[in-house]
C-alpha positions in Angstrom: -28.8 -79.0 43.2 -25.4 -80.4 42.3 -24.4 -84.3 42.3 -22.2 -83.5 45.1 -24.9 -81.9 47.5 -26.5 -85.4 47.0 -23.5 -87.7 47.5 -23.3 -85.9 51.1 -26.4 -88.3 52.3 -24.8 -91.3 51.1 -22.3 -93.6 54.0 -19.1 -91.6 54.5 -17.3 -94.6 52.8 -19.5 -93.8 49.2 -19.0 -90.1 49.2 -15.4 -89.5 47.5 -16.1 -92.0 44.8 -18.8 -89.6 43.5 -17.2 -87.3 40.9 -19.6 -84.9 38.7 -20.7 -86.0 35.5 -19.5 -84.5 31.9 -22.4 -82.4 30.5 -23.6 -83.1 26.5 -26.7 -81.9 24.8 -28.8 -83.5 22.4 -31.5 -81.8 20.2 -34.8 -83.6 20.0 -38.4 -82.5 19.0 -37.3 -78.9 18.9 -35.9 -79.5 22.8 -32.5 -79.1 24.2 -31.8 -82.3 26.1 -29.1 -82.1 28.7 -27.4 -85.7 29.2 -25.1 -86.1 32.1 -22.5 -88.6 31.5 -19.5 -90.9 31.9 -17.7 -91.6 29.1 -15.7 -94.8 28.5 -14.7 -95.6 25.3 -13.2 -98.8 26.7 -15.7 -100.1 28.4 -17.5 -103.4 27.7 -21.4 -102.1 28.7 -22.9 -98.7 28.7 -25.7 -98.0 31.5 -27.9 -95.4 31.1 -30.4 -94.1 33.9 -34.0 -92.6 34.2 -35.3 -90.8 36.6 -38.4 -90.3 38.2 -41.1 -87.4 39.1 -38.5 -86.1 42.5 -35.3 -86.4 40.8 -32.9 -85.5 37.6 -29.3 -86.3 36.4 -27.7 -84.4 38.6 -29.5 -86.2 42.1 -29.2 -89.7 40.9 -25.6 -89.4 39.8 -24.3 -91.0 42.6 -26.0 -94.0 42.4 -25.3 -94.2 38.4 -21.5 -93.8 39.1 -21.4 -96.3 42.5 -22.9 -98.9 41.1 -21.1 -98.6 37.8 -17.5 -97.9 38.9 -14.8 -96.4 36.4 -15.3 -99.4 33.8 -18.5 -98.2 32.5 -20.1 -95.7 30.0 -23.2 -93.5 31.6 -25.0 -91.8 30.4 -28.5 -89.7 32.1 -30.7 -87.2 30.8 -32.9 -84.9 32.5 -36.5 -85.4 31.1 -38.2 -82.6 29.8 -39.7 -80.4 32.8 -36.9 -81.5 35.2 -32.8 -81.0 35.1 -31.0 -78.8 32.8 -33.0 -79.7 29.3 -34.4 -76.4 28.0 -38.5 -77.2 27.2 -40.2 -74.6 25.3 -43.7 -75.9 26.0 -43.4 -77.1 29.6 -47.6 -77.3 30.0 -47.7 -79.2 26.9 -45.3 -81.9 28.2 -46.8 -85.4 28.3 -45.7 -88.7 29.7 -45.7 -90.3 26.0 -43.4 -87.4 25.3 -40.9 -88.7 27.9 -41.2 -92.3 26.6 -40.9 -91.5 23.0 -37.7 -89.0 24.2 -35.9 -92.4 25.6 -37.3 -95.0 22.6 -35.5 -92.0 20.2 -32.7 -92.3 22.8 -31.6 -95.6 23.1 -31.9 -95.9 18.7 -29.2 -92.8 18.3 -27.2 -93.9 20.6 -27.2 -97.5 20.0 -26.4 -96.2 16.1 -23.3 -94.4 17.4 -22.1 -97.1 19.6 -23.1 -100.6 19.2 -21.7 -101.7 22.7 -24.9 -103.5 25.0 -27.1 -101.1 27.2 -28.2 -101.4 30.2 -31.4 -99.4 31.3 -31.3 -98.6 35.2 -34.7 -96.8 36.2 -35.8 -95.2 39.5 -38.9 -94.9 40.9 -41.2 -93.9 38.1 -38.1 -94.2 35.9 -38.2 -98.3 36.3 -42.0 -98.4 34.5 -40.3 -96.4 31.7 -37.1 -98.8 31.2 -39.4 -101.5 31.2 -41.6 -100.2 28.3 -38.6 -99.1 26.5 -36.8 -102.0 26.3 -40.6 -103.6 25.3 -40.8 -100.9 22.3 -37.3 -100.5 21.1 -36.0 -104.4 21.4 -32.2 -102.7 21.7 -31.6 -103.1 25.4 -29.8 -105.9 26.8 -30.6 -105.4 30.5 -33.4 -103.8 32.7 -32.7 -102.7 36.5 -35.8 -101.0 37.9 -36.0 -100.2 41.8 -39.7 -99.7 41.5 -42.6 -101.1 39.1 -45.3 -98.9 39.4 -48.0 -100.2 37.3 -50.4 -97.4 36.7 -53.3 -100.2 35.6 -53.1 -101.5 39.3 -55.1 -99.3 42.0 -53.1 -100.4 44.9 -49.9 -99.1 43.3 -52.2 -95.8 42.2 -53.0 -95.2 45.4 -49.5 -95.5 46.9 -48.2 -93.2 44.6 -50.6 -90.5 44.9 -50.7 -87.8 47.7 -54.3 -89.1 48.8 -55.0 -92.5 48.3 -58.8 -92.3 47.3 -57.3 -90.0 44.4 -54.8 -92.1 42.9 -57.4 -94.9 42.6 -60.1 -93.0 40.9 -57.6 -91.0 38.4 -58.1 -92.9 35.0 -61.6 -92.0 35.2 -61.2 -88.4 36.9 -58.5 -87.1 35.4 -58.7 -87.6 31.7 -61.9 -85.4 31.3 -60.3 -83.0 33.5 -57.3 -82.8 31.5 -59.2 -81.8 28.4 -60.1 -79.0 29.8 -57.2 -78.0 32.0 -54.3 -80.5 30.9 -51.7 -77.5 30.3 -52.0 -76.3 33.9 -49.3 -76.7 36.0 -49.1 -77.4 39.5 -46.4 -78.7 42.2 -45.4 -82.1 42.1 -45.2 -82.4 45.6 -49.3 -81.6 45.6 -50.4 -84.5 43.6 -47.8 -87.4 44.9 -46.3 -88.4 48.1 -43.1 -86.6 48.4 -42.7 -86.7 51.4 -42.1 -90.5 51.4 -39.2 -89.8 49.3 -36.4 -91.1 51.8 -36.7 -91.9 55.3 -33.9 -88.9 55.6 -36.1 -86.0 56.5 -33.4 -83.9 55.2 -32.9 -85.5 52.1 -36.8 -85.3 51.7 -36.5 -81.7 52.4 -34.2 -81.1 50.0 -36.0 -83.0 47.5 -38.9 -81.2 47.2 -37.0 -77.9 47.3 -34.9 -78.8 44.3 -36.2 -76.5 41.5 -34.8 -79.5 39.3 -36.3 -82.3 40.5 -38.7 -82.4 43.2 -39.3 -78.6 43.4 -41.1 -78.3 39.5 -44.8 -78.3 38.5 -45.9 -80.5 36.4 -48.8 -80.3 33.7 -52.0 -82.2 34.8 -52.4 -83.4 31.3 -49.2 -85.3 32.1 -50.4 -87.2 35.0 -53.4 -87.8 33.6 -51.8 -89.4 30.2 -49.0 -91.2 33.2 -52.4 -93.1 34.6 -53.8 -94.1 31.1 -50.8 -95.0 29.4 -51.1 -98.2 27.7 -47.8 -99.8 29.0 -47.0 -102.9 27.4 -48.8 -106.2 29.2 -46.2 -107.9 31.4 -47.1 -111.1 29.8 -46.4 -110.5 26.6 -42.5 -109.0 27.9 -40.0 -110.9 27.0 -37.7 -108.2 25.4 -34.9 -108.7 27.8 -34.0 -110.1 31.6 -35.6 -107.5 34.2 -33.9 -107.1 37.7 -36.0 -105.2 40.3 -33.8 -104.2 43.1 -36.5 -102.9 45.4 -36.0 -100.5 48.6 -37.5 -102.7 51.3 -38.5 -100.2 53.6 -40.0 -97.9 51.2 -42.6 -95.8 52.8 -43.8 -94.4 49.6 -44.4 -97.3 46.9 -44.6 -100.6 48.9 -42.2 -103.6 47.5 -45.4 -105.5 47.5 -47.1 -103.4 44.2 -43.7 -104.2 42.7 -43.3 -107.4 43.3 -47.0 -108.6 41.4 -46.2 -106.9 38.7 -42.4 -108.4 38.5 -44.3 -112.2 38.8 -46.6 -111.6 35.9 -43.8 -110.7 33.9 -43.5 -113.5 31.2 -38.9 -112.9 30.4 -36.4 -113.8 33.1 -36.5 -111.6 36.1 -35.1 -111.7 39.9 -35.9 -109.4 42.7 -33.3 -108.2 45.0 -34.9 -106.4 48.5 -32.8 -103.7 49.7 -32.7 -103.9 53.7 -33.5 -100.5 55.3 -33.8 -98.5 52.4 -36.1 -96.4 52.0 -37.5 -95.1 48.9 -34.8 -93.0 47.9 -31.9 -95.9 48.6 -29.0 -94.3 50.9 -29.4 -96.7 54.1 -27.0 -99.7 54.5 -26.8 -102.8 54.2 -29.0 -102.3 50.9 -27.1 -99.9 49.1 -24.1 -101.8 48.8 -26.5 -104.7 48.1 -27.6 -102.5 44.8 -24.6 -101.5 44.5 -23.7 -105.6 43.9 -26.4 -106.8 42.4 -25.8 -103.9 39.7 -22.3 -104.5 39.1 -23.1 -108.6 39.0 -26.1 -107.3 36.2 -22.9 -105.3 34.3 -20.5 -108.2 34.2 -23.0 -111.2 33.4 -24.4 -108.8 30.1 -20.2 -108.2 29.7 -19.5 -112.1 29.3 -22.7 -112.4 27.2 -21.1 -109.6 24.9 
């Protein structure tokens, strides 16, 4: 699916300021990493998104670009499995794999281009901005609309297609992994994607989307997603973290968010987005994202 069949669910007011990204490459571990992007030489910040287990490049531009306007660099790459980047070993794809992907990342690019960068993850996406700006100390910025702690059952269960599942998956799935980690198997299966917006048709055609919400995904990566020692919110104080949370998200509650935004021990602030679901396209919060984004830009602009 193309940024453009995505802009179509967002207010008729958003939908022309969506133009398609510029498509780069990047070689990494023997993988060919597609990064969508938005160059601007002249601009003061660069921004560059993650996505989550329903989405790639391509379905999130339109946020990336809205929130952003013309005076900032993107950039967005498709994690291995998902988007346009060419994986030779999709079963043996990992969730460290994806975190170490974005930690190499943010270093080459911050070594081309010393301009300050601002991480904005969604859904799953937020977790991994949070723990690379923890492991790489080069970010100036984190925007996150979801903090899904794996380590917390609550938020386990949320994310998972059946509750009972995602709360007894560190224990379950690791063993089960060793044995058949390489097998893949619908995301759509294993978490609640149908929760993904409170559009049925945008649900729809996220789960269809043979680049986001339509791929399988190795067991061995969920089960290393549920284990993975993310970096103890009391010892983060890397950089300011901004959650800017759907508030009616029927799929990860603000409420699994929210405790693990208060135990984190940096700055932070959390912006509800009214009537938006998980997938944010409802107003009055997406122009409230679309603010408290830009506000995020031009405060780490003055600092610079």
């Amino acid at each position: 699916m193309t940024a453009a069949a995505y802009a179509e669910f967002l207010p008729e007011n958003y939908r022309s300021a969506c133009r398609e990204p510029e498509s780069t490459w990047w070689d990494w571990r023997g993988r060919r990493v597609h990064i969508a992007r938005n160059p601007r030489p002249d601009a003061p910040v660069r921004v560059m998104g993650i996505h989550g287990a329903g989405g790639h490049s391509a379905a999130l531009w339109s946020f990336a670009s809205l929130a952003a306007d013309d005076d900032v660099d993107i950039l967005f790459p498709d994690m291995p499995v998902y988007g346009r980047t060419v994986e030779p070993r999709p079963s043996q794809v990992r969730y460290c794999d994806w975190i170490d992907l974005l930690c190499d990342l943010v270093a080459a690019e911050r070594a081309d281009d010393p301009r300050p960068l601002v991480l904005f993850g969604a859904s799953m996406g937020g977790m991994m901005a949070y723990e690379v700006a923890a492991r790489t100390g080069q970010v100036a910025a984190v925007i996150a609309t979801c903090l899904l702690d794996p380590g917390d059952a609550e938020a386990r269960a949320a994310a998972a297609r059946w509750g009972f599942a995602g709360r007894m998956a560190p224990s379950v799935l690791p063993p089960v992994a060793r044995v058949a980690g390489d097998l893949r198997l619908p995301i759509r299966w294993l978490v609640r994607m149908n929760r993904m917006s409170n559009d049925r048709d945008l649900t729809r055609m996220c789960e269809s989307d043979s680049l986001g919400g339509g791929v399988r995904i190795p067991l061995g990566f969920l089960a290393d997603w549920f284990t993975y020692p993310h970096t103890a919110p009391e010892d983060f104080t890397a950089v300011p973290v901004t959650l800017v949370h759907p508030a009616a998200d029927r799929w990860t509650p603000p409420e699994a968010s929210l405790r693990f935004l208060d135990r984190i021990s940096g700055p932070t602030q959390a912006v509800l987005l009214e009537n938006c679901g998980h997938w944010p396209i409802e107003e009055p919060g997406l122009t409230r994202l679309i603010a408290a984004t830009r506000a995020i830009i031009a405060g780490v602009a003055e600092q610079a």
